[in-house]
Backbone and ligand atoms as CSV (ligand in chain L), in Angstrom:
chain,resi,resn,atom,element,x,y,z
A,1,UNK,N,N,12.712,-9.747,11.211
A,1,UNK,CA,C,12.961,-8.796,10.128
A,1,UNK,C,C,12.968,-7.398,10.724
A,2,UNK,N,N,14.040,-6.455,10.879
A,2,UNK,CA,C,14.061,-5.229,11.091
A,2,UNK,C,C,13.032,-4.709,10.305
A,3,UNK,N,N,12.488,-3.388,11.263
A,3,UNK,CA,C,11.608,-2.248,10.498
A,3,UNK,C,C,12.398,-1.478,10.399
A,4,UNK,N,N,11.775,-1.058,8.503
A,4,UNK,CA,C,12.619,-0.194,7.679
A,4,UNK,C,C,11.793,1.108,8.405
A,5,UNK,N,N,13.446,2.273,8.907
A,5,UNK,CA,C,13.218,3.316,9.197
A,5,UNK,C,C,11.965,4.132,9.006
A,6,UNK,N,N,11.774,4.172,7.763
A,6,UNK,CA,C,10.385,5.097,7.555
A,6,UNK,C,C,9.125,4.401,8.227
A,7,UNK,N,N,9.068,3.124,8.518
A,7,UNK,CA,C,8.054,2.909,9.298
A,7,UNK,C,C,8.310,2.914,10.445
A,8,UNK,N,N,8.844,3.287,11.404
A,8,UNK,CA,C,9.623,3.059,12.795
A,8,UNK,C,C,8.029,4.052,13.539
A,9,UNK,N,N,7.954,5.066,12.570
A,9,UNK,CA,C,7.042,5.955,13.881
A,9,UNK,C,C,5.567,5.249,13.584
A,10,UNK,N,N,5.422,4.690,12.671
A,10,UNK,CA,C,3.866,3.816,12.791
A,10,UNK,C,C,3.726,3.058,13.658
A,11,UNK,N,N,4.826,2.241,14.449
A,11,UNK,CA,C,4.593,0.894,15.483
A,11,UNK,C,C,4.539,1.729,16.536
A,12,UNK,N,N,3.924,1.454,17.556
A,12,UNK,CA,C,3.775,1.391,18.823
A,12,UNK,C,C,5.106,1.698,19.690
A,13,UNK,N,N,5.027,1.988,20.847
A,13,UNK,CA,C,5.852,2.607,21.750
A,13,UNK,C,C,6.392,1.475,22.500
A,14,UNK,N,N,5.184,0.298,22.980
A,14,UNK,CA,C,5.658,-0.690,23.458
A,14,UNK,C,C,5.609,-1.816,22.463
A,15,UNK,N,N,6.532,-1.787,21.121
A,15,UNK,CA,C,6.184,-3.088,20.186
A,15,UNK,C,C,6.843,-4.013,20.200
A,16,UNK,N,N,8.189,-3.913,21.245
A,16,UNK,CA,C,8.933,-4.765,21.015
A,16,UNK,C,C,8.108,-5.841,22.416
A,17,UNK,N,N,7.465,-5.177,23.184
A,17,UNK,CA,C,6.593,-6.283,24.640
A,17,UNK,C,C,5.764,-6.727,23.543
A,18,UNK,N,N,4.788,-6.120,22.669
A,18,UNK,CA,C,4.098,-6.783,22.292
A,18,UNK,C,C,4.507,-7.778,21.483
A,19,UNK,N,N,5.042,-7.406,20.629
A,19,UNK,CA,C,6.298,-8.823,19.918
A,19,UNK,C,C,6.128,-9.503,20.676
A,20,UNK,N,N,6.728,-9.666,21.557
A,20,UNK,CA,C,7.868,-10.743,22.319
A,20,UNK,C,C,6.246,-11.808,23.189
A,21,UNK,N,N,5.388,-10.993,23.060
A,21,UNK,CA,C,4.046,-11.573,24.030
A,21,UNK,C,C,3.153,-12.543,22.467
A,22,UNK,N,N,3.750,-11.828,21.811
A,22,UNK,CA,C,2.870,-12.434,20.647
A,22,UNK,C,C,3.619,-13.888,19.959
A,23,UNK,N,N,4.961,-13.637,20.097
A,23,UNK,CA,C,5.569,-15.003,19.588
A,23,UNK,C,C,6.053,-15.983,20.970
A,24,UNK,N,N,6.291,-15.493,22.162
A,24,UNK,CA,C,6.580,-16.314,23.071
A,24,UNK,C,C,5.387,-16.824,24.016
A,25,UNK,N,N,4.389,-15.874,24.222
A,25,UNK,CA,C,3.550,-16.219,25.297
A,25,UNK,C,C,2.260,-16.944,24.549
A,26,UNK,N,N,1.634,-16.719,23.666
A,26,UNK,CA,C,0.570,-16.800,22.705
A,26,UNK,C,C,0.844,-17.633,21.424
A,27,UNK,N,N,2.016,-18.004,20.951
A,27,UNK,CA,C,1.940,-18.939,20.266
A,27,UNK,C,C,3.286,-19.870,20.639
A,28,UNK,N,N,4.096,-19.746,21.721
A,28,UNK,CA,C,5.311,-20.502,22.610
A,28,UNK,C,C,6.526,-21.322,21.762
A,29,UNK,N,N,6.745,-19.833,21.093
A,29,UNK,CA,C,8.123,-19.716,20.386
A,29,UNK,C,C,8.148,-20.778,18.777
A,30,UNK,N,N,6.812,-20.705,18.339
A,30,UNK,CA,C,6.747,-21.660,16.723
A,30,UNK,C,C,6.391,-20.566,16.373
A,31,UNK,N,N,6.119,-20.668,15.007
A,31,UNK,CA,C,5.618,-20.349,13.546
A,31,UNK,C,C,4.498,-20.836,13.878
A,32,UNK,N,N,3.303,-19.441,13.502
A,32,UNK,CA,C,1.974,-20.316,13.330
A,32,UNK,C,C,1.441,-20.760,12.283
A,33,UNK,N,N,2.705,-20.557,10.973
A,33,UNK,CA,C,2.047,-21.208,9.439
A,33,UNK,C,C,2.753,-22.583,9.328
A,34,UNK,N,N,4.026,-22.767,9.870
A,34,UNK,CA,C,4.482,-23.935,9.597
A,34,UNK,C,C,5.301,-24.863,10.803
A,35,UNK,N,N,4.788,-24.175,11.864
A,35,UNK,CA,C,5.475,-25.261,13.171
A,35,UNK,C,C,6.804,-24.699,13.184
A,36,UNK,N,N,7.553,-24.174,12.968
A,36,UNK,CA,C,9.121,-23.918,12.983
A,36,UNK,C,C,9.362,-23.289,14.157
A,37,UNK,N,N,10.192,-24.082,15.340
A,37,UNK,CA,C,10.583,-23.317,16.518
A,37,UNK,C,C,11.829,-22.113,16.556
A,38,UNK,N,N,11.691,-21.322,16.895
A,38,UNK,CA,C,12.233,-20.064,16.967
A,38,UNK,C,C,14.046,-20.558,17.624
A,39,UNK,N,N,14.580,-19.325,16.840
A,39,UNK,CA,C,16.219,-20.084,17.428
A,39,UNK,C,C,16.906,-21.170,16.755
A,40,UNK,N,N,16.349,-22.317,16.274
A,40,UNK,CA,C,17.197,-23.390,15.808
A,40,UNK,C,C,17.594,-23.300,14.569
A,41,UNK,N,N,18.806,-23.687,13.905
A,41,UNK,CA,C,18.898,-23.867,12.997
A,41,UNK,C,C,18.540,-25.563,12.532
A,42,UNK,N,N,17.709,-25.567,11.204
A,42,UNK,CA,C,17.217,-26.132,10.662
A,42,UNK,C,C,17.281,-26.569,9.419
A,43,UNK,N,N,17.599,-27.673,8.866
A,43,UNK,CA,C,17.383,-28.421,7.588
A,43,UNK,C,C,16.229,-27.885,6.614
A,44,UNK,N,N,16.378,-27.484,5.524
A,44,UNK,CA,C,14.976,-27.088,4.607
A,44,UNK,C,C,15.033,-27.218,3.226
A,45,UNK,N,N,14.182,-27.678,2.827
A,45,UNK,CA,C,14.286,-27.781,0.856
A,45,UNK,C,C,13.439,-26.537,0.715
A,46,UNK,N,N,14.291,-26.335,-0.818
A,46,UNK,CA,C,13.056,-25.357,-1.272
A,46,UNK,C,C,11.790,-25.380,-1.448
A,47,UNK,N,N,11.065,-26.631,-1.696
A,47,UNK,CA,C,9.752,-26.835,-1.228
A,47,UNK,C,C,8.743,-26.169,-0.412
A,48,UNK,N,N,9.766,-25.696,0.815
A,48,UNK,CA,C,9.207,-25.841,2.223
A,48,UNK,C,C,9.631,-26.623,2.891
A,49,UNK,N,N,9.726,-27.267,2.878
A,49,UNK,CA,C,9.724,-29.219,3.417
A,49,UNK,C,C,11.002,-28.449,4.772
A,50,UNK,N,N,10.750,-28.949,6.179
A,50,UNK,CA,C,11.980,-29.122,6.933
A,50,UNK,C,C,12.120,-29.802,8.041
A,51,UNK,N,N,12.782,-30.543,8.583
A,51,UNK,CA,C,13.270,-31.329,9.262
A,51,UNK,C,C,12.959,-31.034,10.850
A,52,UNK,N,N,11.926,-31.622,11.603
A,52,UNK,CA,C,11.816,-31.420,12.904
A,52,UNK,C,C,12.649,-32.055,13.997
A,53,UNK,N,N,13.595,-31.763,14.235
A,53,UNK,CA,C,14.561,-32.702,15.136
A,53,UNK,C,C,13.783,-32.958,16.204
A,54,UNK,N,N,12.631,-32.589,16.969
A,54,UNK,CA,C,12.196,-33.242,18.033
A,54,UNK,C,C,11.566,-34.311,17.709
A,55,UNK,N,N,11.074,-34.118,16.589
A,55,UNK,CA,C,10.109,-35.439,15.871
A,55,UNK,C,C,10.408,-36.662,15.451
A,56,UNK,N,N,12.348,-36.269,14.690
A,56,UNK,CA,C,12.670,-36.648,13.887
A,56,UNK,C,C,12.334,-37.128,12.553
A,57,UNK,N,N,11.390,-36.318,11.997
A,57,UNK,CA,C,9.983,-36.058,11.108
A,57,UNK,C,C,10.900,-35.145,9.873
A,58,UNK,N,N,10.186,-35.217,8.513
A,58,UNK,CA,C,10.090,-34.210,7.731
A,58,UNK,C,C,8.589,-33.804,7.732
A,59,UNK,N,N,8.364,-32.103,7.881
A,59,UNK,CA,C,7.254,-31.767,7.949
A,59,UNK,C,C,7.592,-30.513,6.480
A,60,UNK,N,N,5.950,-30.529,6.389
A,60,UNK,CA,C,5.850,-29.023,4.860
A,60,UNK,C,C,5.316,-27.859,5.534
A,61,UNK,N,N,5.322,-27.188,4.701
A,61,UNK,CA,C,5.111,-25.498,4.982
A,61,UNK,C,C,4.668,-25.498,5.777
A,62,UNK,N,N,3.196,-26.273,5.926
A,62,UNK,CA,C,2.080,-25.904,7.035
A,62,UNK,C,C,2.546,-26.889,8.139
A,63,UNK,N,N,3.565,-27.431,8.511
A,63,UNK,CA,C,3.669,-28.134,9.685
A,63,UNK,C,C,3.096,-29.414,10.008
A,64,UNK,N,N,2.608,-30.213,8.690
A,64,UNK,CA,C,1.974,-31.598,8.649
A,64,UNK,C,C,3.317,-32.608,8.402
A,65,UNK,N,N,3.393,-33.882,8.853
A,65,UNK,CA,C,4.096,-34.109,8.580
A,65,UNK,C,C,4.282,-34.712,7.228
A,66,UNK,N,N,5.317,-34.864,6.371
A,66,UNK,CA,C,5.076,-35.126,5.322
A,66,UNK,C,C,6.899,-35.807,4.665
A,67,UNK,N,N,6.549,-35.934,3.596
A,67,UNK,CA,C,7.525,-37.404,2.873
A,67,UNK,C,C,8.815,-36.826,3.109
A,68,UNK,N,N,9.556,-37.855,3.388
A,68,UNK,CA,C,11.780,-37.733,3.003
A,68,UNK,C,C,11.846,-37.336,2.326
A,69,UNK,N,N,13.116,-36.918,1.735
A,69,UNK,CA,C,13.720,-36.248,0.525
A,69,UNK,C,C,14.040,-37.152,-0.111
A,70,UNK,N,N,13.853,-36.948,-1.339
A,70,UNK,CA,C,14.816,-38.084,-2.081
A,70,UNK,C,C,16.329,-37.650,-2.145
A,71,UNK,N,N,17.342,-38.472,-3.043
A,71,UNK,CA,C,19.057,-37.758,-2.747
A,71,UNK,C,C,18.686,-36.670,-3.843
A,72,UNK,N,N,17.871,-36.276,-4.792
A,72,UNK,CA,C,18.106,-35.219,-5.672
A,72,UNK,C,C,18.065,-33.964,-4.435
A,73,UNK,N,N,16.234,-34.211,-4.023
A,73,UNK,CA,C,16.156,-33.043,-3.424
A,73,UNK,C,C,16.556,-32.792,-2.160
A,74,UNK,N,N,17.580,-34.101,-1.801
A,74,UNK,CA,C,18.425,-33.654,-0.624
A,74,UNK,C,C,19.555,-32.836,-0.686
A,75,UNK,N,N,20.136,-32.675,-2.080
A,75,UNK,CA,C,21.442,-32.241,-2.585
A,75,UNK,C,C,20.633,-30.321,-2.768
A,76,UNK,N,N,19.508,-30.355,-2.429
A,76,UNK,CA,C,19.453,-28.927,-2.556
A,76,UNK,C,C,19.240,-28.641,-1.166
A,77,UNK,N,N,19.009,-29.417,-0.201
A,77,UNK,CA,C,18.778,-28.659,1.981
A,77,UNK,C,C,19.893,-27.716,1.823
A,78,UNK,N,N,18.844,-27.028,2.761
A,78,UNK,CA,C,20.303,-25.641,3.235
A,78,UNK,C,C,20.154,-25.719,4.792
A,79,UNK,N,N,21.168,-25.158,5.744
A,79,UNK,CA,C,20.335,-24.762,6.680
A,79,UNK,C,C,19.877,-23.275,7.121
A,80,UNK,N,N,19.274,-23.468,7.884
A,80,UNK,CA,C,18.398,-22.145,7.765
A,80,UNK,C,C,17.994,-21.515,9.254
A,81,UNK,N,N,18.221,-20.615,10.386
A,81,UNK,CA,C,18.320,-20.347,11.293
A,81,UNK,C,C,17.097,-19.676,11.031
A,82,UNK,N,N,15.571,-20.273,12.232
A,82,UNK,CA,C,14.681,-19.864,12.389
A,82,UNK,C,C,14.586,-18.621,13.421
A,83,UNK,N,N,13.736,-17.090,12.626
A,83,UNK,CA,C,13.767,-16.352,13.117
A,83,UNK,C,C,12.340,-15.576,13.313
A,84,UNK,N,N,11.874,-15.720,14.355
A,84,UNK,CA,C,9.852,-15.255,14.296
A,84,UNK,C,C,10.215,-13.838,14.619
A,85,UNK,N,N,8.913,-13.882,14.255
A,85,UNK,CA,C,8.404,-11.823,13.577
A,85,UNK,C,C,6.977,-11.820,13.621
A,86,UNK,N,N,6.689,-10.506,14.634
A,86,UNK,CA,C,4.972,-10.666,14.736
A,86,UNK,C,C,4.968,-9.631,13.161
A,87,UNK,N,N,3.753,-10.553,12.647
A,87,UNK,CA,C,3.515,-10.169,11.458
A,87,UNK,C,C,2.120,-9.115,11.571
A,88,UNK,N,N,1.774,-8.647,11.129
A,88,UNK,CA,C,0.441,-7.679,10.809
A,88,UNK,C,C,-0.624,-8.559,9.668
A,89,UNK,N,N,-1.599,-9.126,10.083
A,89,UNK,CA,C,-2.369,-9.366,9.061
A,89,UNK,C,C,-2.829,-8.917,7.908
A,90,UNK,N,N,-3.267,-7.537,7.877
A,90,UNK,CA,C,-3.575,-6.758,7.316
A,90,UNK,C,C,-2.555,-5.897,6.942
A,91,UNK,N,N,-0.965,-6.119,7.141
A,91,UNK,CA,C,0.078,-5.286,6.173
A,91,UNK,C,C,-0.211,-3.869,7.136
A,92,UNK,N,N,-1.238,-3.517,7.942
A,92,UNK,CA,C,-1.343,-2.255,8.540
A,92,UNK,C,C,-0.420,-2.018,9.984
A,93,UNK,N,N,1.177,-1.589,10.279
A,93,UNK,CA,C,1.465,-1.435,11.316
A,93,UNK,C,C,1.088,-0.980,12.379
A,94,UNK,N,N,0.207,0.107,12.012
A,94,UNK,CA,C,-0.689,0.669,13.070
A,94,UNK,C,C,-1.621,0.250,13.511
A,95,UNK,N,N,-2.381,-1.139,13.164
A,95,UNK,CA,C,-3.589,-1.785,13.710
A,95,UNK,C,C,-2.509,-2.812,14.290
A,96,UNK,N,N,-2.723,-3.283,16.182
A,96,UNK,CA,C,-1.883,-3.759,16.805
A,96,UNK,C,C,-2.645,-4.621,17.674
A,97,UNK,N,N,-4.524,-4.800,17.170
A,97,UNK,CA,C,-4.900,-5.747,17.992
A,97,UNK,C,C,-4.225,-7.101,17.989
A,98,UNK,N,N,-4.467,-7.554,19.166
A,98,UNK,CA,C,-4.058,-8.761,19.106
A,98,UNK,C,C,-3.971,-9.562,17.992
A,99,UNK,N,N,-5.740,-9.966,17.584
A,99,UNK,CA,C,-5.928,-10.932,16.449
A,99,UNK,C,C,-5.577,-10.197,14.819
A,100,UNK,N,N,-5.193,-9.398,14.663
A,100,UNK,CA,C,-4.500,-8.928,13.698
A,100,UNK,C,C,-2.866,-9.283,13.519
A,101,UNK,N,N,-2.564,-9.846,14.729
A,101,UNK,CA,C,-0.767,-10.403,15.201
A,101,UNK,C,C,-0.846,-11.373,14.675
A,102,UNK,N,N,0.136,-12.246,14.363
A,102,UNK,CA,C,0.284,-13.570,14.049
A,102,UNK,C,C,1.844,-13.793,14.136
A,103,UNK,N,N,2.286,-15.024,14.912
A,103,UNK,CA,C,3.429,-15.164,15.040
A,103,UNK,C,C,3.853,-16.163,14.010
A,104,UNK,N,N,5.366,-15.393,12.921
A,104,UNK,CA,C,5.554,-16.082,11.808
A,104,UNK,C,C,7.169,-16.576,11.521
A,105,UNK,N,N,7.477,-17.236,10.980
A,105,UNK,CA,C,9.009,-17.321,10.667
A,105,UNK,C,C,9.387,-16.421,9.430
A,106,UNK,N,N,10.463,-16.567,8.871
A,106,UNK,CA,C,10.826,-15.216,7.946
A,106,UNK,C,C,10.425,-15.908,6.682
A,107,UNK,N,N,10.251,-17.910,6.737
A,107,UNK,CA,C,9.637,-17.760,4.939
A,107,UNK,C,C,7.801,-17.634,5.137
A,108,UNK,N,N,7.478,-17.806,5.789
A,108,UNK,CA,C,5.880,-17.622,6.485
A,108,UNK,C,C,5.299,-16.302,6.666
A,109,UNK,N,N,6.475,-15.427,6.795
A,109,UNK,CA,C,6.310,-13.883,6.725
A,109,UNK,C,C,6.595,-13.338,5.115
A,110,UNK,N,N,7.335,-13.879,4.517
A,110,UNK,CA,C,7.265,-13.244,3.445
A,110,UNK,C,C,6.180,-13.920,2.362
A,111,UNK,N,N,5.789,-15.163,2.688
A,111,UNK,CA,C,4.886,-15.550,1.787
A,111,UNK,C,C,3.401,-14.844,1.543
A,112,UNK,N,N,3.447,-14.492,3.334
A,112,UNK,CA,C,2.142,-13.700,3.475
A,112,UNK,C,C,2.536,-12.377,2.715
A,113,UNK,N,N,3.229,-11.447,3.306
A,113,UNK,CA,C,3.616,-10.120,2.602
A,113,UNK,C,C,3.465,-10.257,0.942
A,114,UNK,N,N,3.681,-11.154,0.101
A,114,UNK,CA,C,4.428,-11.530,-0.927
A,114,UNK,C,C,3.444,-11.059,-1.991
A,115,UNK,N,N,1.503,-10.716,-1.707
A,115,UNK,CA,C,0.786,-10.030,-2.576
A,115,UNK,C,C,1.073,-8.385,-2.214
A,116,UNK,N,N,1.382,-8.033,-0.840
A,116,UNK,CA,C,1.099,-7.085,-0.563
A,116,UNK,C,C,3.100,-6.177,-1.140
A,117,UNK,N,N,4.078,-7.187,-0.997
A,117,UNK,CA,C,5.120,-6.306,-1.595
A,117,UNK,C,C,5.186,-6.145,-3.450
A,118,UNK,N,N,4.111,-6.943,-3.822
A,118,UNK,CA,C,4.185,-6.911,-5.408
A,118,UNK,C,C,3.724,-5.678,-5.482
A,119,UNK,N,N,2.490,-5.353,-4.679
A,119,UNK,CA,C,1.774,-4.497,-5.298
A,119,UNK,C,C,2.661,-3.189,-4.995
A,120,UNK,N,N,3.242,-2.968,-3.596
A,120,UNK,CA,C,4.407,-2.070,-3.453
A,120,UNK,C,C,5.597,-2.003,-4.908
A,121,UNK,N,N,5.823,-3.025,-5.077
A,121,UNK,CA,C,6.644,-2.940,-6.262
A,121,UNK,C,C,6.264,-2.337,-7.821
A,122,UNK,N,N,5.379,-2.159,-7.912
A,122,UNK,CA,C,4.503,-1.902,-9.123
A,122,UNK,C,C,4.302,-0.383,-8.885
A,123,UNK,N,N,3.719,-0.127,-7.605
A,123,UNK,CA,C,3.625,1.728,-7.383
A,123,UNK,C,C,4.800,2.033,-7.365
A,124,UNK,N,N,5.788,1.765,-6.447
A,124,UNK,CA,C,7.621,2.260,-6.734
A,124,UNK,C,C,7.340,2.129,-8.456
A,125,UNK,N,N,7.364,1.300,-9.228
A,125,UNK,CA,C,8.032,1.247,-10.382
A,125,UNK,C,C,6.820,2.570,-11.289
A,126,UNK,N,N,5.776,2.534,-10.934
A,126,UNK,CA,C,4.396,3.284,-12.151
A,126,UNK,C,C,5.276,5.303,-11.303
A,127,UNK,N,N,5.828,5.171,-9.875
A,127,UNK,CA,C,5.901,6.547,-9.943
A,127,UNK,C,C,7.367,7.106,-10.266
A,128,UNK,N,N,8.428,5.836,-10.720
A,128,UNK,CA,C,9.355,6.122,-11.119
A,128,UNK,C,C,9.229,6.614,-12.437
A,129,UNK,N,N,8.587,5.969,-12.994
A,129,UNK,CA,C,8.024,6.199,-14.471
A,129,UNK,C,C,7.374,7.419,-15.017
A,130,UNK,N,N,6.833,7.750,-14.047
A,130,UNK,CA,C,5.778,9.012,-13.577
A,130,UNK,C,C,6.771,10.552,-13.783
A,131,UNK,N,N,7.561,9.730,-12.656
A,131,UNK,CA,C,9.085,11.444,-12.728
A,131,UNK,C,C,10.025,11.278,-14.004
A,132,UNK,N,N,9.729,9.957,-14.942
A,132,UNK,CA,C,10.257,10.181,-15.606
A,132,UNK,C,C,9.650,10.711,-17.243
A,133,UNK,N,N,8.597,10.880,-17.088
A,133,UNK,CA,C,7.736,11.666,-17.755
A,133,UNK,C,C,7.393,12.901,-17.454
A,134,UNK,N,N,7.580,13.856,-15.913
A,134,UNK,CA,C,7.277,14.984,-15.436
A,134,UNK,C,C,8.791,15.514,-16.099
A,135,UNK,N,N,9.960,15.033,-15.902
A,135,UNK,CA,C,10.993,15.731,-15.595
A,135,UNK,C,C,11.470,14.868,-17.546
A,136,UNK,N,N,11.466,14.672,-18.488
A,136,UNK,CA,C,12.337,14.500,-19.578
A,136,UNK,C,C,13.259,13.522,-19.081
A,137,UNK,N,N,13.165,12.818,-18.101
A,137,UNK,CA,C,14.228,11.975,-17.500
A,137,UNK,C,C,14.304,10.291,-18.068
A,138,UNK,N,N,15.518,9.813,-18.022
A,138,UNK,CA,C,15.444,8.608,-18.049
A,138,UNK,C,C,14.675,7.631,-17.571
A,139,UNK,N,N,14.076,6.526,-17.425
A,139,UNK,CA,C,13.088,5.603,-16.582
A,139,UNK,C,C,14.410,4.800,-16.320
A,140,UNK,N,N,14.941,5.109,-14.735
A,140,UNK,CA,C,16.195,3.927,-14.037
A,140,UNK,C,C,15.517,3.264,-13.212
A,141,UNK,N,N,15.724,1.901,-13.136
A,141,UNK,CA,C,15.824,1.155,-12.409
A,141,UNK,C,C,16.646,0.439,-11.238
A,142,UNK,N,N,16.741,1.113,-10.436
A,142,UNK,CA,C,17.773,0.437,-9.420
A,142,UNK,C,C,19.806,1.119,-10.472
A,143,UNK,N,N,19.559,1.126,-11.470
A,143,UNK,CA,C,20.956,1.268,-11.643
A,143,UNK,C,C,21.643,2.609,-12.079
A,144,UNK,N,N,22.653,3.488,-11.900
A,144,UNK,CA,C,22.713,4.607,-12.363
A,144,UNK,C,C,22.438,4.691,-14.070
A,145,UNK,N,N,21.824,5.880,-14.519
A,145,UNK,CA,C,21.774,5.555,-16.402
A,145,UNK,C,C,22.974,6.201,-16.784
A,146,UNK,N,N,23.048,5.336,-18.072
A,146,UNK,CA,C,24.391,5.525,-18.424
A,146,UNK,C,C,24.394,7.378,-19.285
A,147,UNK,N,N,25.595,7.726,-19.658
A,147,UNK,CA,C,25.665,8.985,-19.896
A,147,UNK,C,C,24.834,9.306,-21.109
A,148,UNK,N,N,24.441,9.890,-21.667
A,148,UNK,CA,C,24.214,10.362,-23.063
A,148,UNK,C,C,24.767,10.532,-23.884
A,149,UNK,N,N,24.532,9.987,-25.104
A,149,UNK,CA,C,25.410,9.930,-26.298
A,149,UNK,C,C,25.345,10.742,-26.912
A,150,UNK,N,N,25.732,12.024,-27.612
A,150,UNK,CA,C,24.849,12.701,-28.951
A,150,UNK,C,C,25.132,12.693,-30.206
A,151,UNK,N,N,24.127,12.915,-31.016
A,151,UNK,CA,C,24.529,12.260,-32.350
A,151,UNK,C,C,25.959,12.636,-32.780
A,152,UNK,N,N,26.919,14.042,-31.930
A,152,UNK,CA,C,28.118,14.822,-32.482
A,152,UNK,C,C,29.006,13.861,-32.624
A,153,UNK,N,N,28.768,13.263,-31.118
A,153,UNK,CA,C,29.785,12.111,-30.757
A,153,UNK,C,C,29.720,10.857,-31.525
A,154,UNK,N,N,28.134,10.727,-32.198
A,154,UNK,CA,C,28.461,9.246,-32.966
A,154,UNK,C,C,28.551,9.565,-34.243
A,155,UNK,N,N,28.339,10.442,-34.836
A,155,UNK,CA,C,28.831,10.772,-36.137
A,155,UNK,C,C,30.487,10.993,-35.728
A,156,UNK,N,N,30.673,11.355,-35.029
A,156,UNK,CA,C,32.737,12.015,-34.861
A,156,UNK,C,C,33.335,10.662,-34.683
A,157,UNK,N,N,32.528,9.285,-34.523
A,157,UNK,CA,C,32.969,7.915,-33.981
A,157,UNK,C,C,32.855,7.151,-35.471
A,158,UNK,N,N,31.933,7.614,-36.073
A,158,UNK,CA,C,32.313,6.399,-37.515
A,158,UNK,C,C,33.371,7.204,-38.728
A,159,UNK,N,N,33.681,5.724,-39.074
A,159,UNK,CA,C,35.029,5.834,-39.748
A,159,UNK,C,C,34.826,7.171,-41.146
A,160,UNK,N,N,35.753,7.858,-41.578
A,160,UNK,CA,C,35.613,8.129,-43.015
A,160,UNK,C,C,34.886,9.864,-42.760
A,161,UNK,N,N,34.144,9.615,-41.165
A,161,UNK,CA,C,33.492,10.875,-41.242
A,161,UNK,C,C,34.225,12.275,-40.154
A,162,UNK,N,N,34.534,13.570,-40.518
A,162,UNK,CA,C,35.214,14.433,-39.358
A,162,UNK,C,C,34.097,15.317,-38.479
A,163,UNK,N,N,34.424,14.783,-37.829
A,163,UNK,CA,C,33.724,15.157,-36.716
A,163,UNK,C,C,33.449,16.516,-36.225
A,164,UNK,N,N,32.375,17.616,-36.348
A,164,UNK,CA,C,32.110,19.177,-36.713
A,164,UNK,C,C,32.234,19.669,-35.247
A,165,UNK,N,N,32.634,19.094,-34.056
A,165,UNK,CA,C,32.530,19.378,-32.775
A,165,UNK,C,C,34.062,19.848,-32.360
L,1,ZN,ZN,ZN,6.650,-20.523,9.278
């Protein structure tokens, strides 16, 4: 997962060695939540559930092995090109000890992130809300707001009535 620009100056100078020491040398190119080797593309249900070709195994999230698909939930596999990412335990980029690293795949990384981007999502949304109470402004969401109507224009729009504008 690329780092989004605004965090670029929190990581480290050497983060891409440490990366690369944290998912290749220290945990030798898997996922440490669910076994998934780095590079391959791979079979996966939405479950979790995915297909170990060395094993010839179906294994779950955590890398146990676990049951076939049936044909329903085979008609939903995708494949899925495994991609590891030293993750931050603590969501803190700037804490870079070792045991704060954990080497993850991208659904193992977002599951972890997944309390810590809600709560991001909730402050974005409480300080959008915020400027839109400082400033008389609309509360937008992601979409431009549409123009303003005024009553001139919707009185000048129903039938029977002439419009004083
Ligand atoms: Zn994983």
């Amino acid at each position: 997962m690329p780092i989004r620009r605004e965090l670029r100056s929190l990581y480290p100078a050497h983060w891409a060695d440490l990366s690369r020491r944290v998912r290749f040398e220290r945990a030798g190119g898997v996922c440490q939540g669910c076994g998934r080797p780095h590079g391959l593309a791979l079979r996966c249900l939405p479950d979790g559930r995915w297909f170990d070709p060395a094993q010839r195994t179906w294994r779950d999230g955590r890398g146990r092995i676990d049951r076939w698909p049936d044909l329903e939930q085979a008609a939903r596999m995708r494949m899925t090109r495994v991609v590891l990412a030293a993750a931050h335990l603590d969501h803190d980029p700037t804490n870079n000890r070792l045991r704060n690293l954990r080497c993850l795949c991208q659904r193992c990384h977002m599951l972890h992130d997944r309390p810590h981007h809600l709560a991001q999502r909730r402050i974005t949304y409480l300080l959008r809300r915020a400027r839109g109470d400082l400033f008389l402004g609309p509360y937008r969401i992601g979409v431009p707001a549409a123009p303003l109507v005024t009553t001139e224009k919707i009185a000048g729009d129903l039938p029977g009535r002439v419009s004083t504008v």
